[in-house]
N, C-alpha and C positions, 0 to 999 in steps of 0.2 A: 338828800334824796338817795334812795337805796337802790343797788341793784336789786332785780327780778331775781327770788329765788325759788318760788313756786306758779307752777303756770295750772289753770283747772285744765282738767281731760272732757270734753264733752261728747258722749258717747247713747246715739238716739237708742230709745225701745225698737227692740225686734218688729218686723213687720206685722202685719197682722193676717189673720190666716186666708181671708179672703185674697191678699197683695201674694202672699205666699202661693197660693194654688193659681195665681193669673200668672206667676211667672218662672212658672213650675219647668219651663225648659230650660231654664239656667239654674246651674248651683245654687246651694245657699248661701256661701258666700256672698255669691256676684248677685244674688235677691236682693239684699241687703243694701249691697251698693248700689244698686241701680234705683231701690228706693229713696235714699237718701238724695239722688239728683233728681227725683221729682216724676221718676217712671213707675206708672201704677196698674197700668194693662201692658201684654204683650205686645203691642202696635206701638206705646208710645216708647217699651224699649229697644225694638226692631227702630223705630226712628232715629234715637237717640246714640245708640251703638254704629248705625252707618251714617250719622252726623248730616240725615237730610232735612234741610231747611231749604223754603224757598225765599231767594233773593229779593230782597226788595226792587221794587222798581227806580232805578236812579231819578227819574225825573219826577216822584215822590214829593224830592225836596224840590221846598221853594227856590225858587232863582235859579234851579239847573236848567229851565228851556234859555234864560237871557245867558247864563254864563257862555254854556253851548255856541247861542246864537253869534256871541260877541267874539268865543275865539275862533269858530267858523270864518268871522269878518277878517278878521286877524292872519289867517292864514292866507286867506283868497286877496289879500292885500301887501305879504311878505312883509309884514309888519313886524317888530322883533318883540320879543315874548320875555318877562323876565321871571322866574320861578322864585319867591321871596320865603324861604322854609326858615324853620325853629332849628337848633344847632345839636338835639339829640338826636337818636335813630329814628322814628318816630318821623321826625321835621325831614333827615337825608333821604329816607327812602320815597316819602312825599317827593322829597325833589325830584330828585333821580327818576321816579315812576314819572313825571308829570311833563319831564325834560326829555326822557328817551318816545315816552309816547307822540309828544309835539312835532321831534322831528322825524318821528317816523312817519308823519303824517305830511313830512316835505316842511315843517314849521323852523324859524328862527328861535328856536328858544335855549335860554342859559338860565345857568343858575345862582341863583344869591343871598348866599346865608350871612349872616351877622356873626361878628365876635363876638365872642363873649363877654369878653373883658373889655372890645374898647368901646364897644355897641349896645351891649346887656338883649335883653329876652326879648324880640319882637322886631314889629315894625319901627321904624326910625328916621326923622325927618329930612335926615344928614342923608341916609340910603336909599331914600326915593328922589333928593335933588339931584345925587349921580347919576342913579337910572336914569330920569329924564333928560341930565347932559349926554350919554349916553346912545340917546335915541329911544330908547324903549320907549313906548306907545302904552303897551298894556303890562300889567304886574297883576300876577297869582299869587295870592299866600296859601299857605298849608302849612297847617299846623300854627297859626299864629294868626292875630288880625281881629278876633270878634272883642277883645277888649281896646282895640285902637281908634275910638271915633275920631280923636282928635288928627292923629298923624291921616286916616281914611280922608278930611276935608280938606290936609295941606296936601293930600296925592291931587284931590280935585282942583284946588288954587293953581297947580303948577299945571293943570292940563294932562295930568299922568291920570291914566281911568286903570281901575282897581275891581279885581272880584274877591273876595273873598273865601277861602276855606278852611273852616277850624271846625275842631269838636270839642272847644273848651266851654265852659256855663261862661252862658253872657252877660255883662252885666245889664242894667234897664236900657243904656244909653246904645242902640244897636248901630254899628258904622252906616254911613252912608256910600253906596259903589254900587257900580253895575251888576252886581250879583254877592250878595250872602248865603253861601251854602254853610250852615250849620243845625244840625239835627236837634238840637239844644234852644234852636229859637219855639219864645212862643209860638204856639198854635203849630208846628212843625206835628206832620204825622206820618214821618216816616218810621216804620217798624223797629229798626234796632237803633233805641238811643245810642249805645255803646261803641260805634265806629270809632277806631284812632282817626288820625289826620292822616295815615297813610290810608285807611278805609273811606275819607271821604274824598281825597285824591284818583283812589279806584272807580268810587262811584262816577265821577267827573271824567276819567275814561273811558267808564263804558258809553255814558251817554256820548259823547265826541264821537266816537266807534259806530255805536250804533247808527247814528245820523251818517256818518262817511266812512265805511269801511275801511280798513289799509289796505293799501294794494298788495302788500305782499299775502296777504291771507290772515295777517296774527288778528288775534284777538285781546280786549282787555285781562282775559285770564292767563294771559302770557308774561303777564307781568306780577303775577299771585306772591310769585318767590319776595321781593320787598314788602309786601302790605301782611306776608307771614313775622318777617322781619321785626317791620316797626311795631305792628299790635300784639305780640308777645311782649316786645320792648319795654314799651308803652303801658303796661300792667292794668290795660283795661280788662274787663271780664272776657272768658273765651268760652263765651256763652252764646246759642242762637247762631246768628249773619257770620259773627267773630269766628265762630269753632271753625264753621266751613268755609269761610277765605282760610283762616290756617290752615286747618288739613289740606288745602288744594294747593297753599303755598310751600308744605312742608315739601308736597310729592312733587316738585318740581325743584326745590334745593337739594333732594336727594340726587336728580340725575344730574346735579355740580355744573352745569350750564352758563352756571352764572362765574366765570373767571375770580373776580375779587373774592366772592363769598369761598368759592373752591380755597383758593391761598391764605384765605381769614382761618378758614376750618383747618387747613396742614397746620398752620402756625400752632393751633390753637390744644392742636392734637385729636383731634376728633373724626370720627370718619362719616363721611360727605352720606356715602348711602344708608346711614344711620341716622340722620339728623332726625332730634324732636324739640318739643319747644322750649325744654327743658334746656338743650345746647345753646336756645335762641338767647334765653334770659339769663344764664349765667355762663359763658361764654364770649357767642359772637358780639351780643348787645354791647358789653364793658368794652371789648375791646372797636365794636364803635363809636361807641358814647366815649371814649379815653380823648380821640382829637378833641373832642369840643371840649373837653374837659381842660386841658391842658393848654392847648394850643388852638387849633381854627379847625371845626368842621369839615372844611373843603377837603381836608385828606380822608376824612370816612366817604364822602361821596365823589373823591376822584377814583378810589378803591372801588367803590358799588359798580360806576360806569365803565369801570378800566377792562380792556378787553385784550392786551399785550402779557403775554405769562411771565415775561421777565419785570414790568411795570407793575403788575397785582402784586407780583409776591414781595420784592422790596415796598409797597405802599403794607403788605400785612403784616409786616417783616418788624415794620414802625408802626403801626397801632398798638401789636405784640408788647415792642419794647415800653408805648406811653403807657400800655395797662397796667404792667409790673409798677410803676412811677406810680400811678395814679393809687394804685391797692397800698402802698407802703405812707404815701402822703396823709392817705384816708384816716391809717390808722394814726397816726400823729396826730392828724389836727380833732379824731375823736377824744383821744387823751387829754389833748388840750381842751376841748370844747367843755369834758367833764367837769374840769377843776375849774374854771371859770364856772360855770352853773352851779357849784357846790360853795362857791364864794357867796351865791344869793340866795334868800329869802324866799322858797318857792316849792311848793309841793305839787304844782297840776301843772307847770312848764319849763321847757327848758329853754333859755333863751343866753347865747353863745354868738359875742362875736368880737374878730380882732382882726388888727391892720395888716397882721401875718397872716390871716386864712388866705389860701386859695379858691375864688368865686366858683372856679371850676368844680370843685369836691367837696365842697359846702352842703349840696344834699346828700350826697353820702354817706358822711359824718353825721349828719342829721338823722339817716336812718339807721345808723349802727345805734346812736344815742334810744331812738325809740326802742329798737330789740334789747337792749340795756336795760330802761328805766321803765318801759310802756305810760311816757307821756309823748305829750307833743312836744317837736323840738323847732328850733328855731335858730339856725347857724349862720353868720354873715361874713364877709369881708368888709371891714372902713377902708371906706377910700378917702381923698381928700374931703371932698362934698357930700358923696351920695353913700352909703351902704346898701349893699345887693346881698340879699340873705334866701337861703333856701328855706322851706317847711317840709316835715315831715308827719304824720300825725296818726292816729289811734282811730279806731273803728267810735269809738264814743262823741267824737271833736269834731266838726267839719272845719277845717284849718282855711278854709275859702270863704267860708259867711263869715267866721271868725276876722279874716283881713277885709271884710268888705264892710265890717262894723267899723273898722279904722280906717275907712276908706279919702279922708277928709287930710290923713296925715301921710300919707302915699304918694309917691311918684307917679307908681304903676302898681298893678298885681296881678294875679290871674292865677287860675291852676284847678285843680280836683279837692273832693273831699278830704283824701288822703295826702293831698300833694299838692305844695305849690309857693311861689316863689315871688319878692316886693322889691321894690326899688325905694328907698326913703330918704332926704336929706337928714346929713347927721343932725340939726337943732333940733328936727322931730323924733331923735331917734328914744329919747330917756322915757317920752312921754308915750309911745307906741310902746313899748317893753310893758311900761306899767300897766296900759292898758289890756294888751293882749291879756297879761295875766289875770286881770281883772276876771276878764270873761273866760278863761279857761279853770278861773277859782268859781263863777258861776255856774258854770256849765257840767263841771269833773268833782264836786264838793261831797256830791251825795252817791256818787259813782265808786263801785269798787272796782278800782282800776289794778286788775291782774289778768293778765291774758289767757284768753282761752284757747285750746287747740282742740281742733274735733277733730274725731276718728270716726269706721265705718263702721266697726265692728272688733268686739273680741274673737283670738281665733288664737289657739293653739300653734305650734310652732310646727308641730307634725301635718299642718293641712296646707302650710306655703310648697308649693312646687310649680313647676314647670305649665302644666297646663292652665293652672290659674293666672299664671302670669300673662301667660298668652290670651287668656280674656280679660285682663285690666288694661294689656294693649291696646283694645278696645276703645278705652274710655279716652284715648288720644284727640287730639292735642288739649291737658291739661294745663290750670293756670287760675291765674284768677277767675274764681263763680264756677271753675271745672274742675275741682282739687284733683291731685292724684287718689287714687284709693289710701288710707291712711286706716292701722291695724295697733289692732294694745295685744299683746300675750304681757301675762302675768307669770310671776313667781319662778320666773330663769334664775339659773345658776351661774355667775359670769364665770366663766372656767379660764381667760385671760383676757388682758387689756391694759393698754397703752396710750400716753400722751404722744401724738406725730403733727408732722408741720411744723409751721415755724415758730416757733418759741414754743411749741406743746398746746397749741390753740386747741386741736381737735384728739379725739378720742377715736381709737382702735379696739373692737371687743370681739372676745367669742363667747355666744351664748348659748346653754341647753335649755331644753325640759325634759332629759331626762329619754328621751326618743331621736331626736337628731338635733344636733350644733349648725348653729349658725352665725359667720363673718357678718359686723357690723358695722358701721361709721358713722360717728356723731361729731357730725361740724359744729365746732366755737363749744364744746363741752367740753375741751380738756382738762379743764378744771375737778373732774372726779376721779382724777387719778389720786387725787389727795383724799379720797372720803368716799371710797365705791362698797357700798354691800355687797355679800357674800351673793344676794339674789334681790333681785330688783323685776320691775313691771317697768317695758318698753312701750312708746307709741311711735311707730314708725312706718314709713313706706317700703315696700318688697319690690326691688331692682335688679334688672342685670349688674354686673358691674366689670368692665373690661380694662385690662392691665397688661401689658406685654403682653398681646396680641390673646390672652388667657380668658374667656369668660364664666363669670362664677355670679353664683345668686348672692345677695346680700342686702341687709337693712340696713336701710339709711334710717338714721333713728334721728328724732325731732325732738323728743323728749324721755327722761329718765326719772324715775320714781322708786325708794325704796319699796320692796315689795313687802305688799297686803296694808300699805297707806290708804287712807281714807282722799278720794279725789272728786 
């Protein structure tokens, strides 16, 4: 199997002149871009620029008047509450949002995440017998639970009563519990399928809220800064409901309120009244997602709730330090996953796994393999019995139907199109491998699997400045289904450039046309320091980019192309 050495550019026709005269108050640049997200009158870009959406109604979803009702009972009973989350950001901040809200409400509620390693992904029969010796009464999941019927009937056998909240695809067999909030069930008509589990944790707080206000005054949008958090995290679309909980989330991580995320962001190096979501997802997320990774969640979410400035910043101090671990692990065990995969017979999957992986960075490796190869990858750790393997997967593959077609040789599974993750005993493991491939040789045969990157627009180097930047600001909070603006100039001169970072991973340029230079940076392309044209065509995003306290414009470049190639 080959590394990726050519990616397509896909780059839409100009608007048309009708699109062009509707939204004649803006550049033509930002014409362009604004049509490319689907705004075709002035109203719909006036909407779309100040990010107004109306909220759904929480009680929308089915089962939110009984969930409601039942923690209502729960409180007015001082009944203790247990918070049952998934061990990424995503699952912590669910917690966290669902733990701080409870007892603001005067509620008993704690928290309880799963190992990773000695528990694996979900609910679990071992961690609902404790809660119930425990005392807990009632147990919330977020982030986890719509693929658990079984463990859902052993919570009812023991007399432990169960709500659920996930926003994972379900499979047919839906739990049985006092409430199922998942936007993903049939016949479900709430407006934004796309909620993370920290969005449908929000949703579950305003209705509580709503029905019994807090006495202090706050409201469910006081808690935005986590549900910004996890659904960046989370890489669901930030599209609709999504964009505006994030931007409401962002404006409230800016004024640093929140302790741990304050002493996350120092570590991290980032400044607090700058944050975007871009900080969110490749930053603060790793180095939340590092505990679960390595070690036990509970330290990402003793961080989140930590309210002590000496306590946050030694808890940031040490996510800091597992994230370094986790990034250098990654790349090992990619290296390794390669040469395993290269050992077999496989052009449409990559299926990788050994008794040395760590369960913890297993998709990560998984997803470096995809930006590698652009197939679906498949990385595990063997245990004695079981193997617990990530996926990672391609716009072409849904990697979920895919494990649910093998659903007979499973443990467990669950997860997204792009994403997600199996439990399988090793007897079943030779005959899942085969299989999986089977169907990624059915499905990817006829497919030309080379990846595509779109752009908004060609545009000259002389036309990036200052005041355009300040209206892509606009386009905030980008992310998945909200790209950043993304631009191709052609036929630059590199006037210099260098391999930097660690081992020469990344690439350092300066480029003309011949009217103004411009600083660039292309991450994981260091590689063309061995083979750079004299003049090449770039497709990249226009950034600030701040450095010793110095701020300067710069392209972060995503792809490079000798110039006047055919793309």
């Amino acid at each position: 199997m080959n590394t990726i050495t050519s990616k397509r550019w896909l780059i839409p026709d100009p608007i048309s002149p009708e699109i062009d005269a509707a939204l004649a108050d803006y550049p033509p640049t930002i014409r362009q871009v604004l049509h490319n997200r689907g705004c075709q009158t002035a109203e719909e870009a006036e909407a779309y620029l100040a990010g107004k959406v109306v909220e759904g109604d929480p009680f929308q979803l089915t089962d939110m008047a009984a969930a409601v009702e039942r923690i209502l009972y729960a409180l007015d009973r001082g009944e203790a509450i247990a918070i049952y989350g998934d061990y990424d950001v995503d699952g912590v901040t669910a917690t966290t949002l669902l733990v701080e809200v409870l007892r603001e409400m005067g509620g008993q509620a704690e928290a309880y995440i799963p190992n990773r390693f000695d528990e694996g992904y979900g609910l679990n029969n071992d961690a609902l017998d404790e809660l119930k010796a425990r005392g807990f009464g009632l147990v919330i999941t977020v982030d986890c639970g719509i693929r658990s019927p079984q463990e859902a009937g052993h919570a009812r056998d023991i007399g432990l009563e169960m709500i659920i909240t996930d926003h994972h695809h379900p499979h047919t067999d839906i739990p049985t519990a006092v409430a199922v909030i998942c936007q993903r069930k049939p016949g479900e008509t709430y407006p934004e399928v796309n909620l993370a589990g920290v969005g449908l944790a929000y949703k579950l707080a305003q209705g509580l809220v709503s029905r019994r206000p807090l006495a202090s005054g706050r409201t469910a949008t006081d808690w935005l800064d986590l549900v910004a958090l996890g659904t960046v995290a989370d890489l669901v679309p930030l599209t609709g409901e999504n964009r505006a909980l994030v931007r409401g989330g962002l404006r409230l991580l800016r004024q640093g309120t929140r302790q741990g995320v304050l002493s996350l962001a120092m570590a991290a190096g980032l400044t607090i009244t700058k944050m975007t979501a871009s900080d969110i997802g490749f930053s603060l997320g790793p180095r939340l997602n590092a505990a679960g990774r390595l070690e036990s969640a509970l330290a990402a979410y003793d961080l989140l709730i930590a309210r002590d400035v000496e306590v946050a910043g030694l808890l940031a101090q040490q996510l800091d330090d597992k994230n370094r671990k986790r990034q250098q692990m990654t790349v090992e065990m990619q290296t390794k996953a390669a040469e395993l995969a290269a050992q077999e017979e496989s052009d449409y999957l990559i299926f990788a796994v050994h008794p040395e992986f760590n369960s913890g960075v297993v998709g990560l490796a998984a997803a470096r393999l995809v930006d590698q190869y652009y197939r679906p990858a498949v990385v595990g750790q063997v245990g004695e019995e079981f193997t617990r393997a990530s996926c990672r997967s391609i716009p072409e593959f849904h990697i979920t139907d895919a494990l649910d077609e093998c659903a007979d040789l499973l443990v467990r599974h669950g997860g997204h199109a792009m994403a997600a993750g199996f439990t399988v005993s090793n007897e079943n493991l030779p005959v899942l491998q085969a299989r999986l491939r089977d169907i990624a040789r059915r499905k990817l045969s006829e497919v030309e699997l080379r990846p595509a990157l779109r752009a908004d627009v060609v545009i000259p180097l002389s036309e990036l400045h200052p005041r355009l930047l300040s209206r892509l600001d606009q386009l905030q909070p980008t992310g998945l289904g909200n790209p950043d603006a993304v631009f191709v100039s052609r036929n630059l001169r590199v006037r210099y450039f260098k391999a930097v970072g660690e081992e020469g991973r990344h690439l350092r340029m300066v480029v003309t046309d011949g009217k103004i230079d411009f600083n660039a940076i292309a991450f994981r392309q260091g590689h063309w320091t061995a083979q750079m044209p004299e003049r090449v065509d770039l497709l990249y995003s226009f950034e600030r980019h701040t450095y010793q306290g110095n701020e300067e414009l710069q392209l972060n470049v995503r792809d490079i192309k000798p110039a006047e190639t055919v793309v």
